[in-house]
C-alpha positions as CSV (number, residue, x, y, z in Angstrom):
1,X,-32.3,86.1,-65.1
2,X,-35.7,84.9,-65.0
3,X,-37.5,83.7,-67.9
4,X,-41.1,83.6,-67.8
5,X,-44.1,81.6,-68.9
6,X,-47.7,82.3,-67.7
7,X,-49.6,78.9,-67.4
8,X,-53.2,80.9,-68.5
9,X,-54.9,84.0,-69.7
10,X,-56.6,84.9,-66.1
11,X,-58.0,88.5,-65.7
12,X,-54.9,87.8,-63.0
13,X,-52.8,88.7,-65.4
14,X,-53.7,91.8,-65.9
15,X,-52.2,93.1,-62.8
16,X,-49.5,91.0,-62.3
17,X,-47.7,91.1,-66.2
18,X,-46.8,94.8,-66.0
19,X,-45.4,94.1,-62.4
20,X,-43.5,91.4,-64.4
21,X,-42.5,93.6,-67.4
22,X,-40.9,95.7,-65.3
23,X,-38.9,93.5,-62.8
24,X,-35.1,94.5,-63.6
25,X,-34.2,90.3,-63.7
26,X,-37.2,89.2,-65.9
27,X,-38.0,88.2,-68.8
28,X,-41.7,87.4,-70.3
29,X,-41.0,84.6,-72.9
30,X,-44.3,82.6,-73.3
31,X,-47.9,82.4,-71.9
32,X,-50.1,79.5,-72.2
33,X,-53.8,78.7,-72.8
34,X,-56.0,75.2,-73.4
35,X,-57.4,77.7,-76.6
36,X,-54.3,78.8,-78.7
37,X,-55.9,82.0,-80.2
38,X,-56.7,83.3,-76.6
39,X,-52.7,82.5,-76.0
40,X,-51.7,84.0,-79.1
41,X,-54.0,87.4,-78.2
42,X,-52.9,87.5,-74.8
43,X,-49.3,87.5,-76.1
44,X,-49.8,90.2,-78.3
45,X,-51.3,92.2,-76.0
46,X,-48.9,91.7,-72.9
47,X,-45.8,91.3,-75.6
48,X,-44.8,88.0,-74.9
49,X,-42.8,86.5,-78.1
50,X,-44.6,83.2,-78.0
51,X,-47.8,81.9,-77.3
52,X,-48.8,77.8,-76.6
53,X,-52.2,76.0,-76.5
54,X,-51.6,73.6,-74.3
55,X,-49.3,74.4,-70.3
56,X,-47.5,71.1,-71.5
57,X,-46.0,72.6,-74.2
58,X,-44.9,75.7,-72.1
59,X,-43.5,73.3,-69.6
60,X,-40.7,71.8,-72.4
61,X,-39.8,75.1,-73.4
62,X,-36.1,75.1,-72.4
63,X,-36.0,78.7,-72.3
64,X,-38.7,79.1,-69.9
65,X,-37.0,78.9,-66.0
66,X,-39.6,80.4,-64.1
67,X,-43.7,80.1,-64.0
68,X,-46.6,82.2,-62.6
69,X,-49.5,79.6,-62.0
70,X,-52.7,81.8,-61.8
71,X,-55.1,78.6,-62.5
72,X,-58.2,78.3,-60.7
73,X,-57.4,77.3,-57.0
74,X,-57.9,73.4,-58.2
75,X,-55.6,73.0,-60.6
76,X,-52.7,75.0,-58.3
77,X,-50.7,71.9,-57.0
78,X,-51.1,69.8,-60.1
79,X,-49.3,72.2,-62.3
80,X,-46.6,73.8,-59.6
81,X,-45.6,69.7,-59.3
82,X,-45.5,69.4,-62.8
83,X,-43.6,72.6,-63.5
84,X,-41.0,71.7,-60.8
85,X,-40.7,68.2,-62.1
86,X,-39.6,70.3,-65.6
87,X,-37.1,72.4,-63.4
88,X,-38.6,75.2,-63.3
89,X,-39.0,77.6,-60.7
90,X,-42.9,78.1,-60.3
91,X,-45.1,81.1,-58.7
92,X,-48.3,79.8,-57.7
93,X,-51.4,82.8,-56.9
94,X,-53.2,82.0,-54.0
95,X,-54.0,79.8,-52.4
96,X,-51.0,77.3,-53.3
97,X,-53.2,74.6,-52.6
98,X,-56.7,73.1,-51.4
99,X,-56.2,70.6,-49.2
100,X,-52.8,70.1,-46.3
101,X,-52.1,66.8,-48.3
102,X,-51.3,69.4,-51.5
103,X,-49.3,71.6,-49.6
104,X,-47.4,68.5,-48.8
105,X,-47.1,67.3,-52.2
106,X,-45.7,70.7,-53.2
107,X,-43.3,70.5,-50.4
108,X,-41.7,67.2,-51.5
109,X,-41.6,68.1,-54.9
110,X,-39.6,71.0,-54.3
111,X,-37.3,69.4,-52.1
112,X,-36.4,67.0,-55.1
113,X,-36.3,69.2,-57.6
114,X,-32.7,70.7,-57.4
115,X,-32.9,74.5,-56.0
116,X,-36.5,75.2,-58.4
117,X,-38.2,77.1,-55.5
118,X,-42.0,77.0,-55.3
119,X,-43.8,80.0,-53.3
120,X,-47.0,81.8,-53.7
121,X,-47.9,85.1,-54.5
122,X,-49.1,87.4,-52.0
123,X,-49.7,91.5,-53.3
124,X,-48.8,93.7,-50.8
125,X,-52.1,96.4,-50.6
126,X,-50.1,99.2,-51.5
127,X,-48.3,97.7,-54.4
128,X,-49.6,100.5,-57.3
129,X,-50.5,97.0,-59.3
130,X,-53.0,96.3,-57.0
C-alpha cells in the first residue's frame, strides 16, 4: 500500500488527487504547504486526514511512504533527494529536473536509498484526468 503525502497545493493537484483517490493501493494521508491554512483547506477539500505547513514536517511523517512533488520545476530535485533521503518513494511532475547535473543527483540518491524509487509523472492524453 501506498501512503501519500502531496509536497504543495498546486492547481496540479486538482487533476492528479482524484486519480490518486481512486488508485486500488493508495492511500492520501497528508498534503503540505509553506502556509498551514492553504494545507489545512486543501485537505478538507481533497480529504486528506492531515494537513502540514512546512514539506519538512510531511517528510518525518512515518506513515507517509510515498510523495507526489508537484513544486515549481526548481525546487523538483531538492525535495525528490530530500524525500528519498527520508525513505520515501517520491513522484516528481515534470520535468524531474533543470539541469543533467540534477538528473544525476536524483539518480545517486536513489541508488542509495534502499528500493525508494524516484520517477516522474507523465499523463497519458487520454487519461479522463486530463
Amino acid at each position: 500500500m501506498l501512503k501519500w503525502g502531496v509536497l504543495s497545493c498546486a492547481g496540479i493537484n486538482e487533476f492528479f488527487i482524484p486519480a490518486l483517490r481512486e488508485a486500488r493501493r493508495s492511500e492520501l494521508v497528508a498534503i503540505a504547504s509553506r502556509d498551514i491554512t492553504k494545507a489545512q483547506e486543501s485537505a478538507t477539500k481533497h480529504g486528506f486526514p492531515k494537513a502540514y505547513g512546512s514539506y519538512d514536517a510531511l517528510l518525518e511523517d512515518e506513515n507517509i511512504n510515498a510523495v507526489y512533488i508537484p513544486l515549481p520545476n526548481t525546487m523538483h530535485t531538492e525535495w525528490a533527494v530530500k524525500a528519498a533521503q527520508k525513505g520515501k518513494h517520491c513522484l516528481v511532475e515534470k520535468p524531474i529536473a533543470t539541469k543533467v547535473s540534477e538528473v544525476e543527483t536524483l539518480q545517486s540518491t536513489a541508488k542509495r536509498s534502499e528500493e525508494r524509487r524516484v520517477g516522474k509523472e507523465c499523463r497519458s492524453r487520454w487519461s479522463p484526468y486530463h
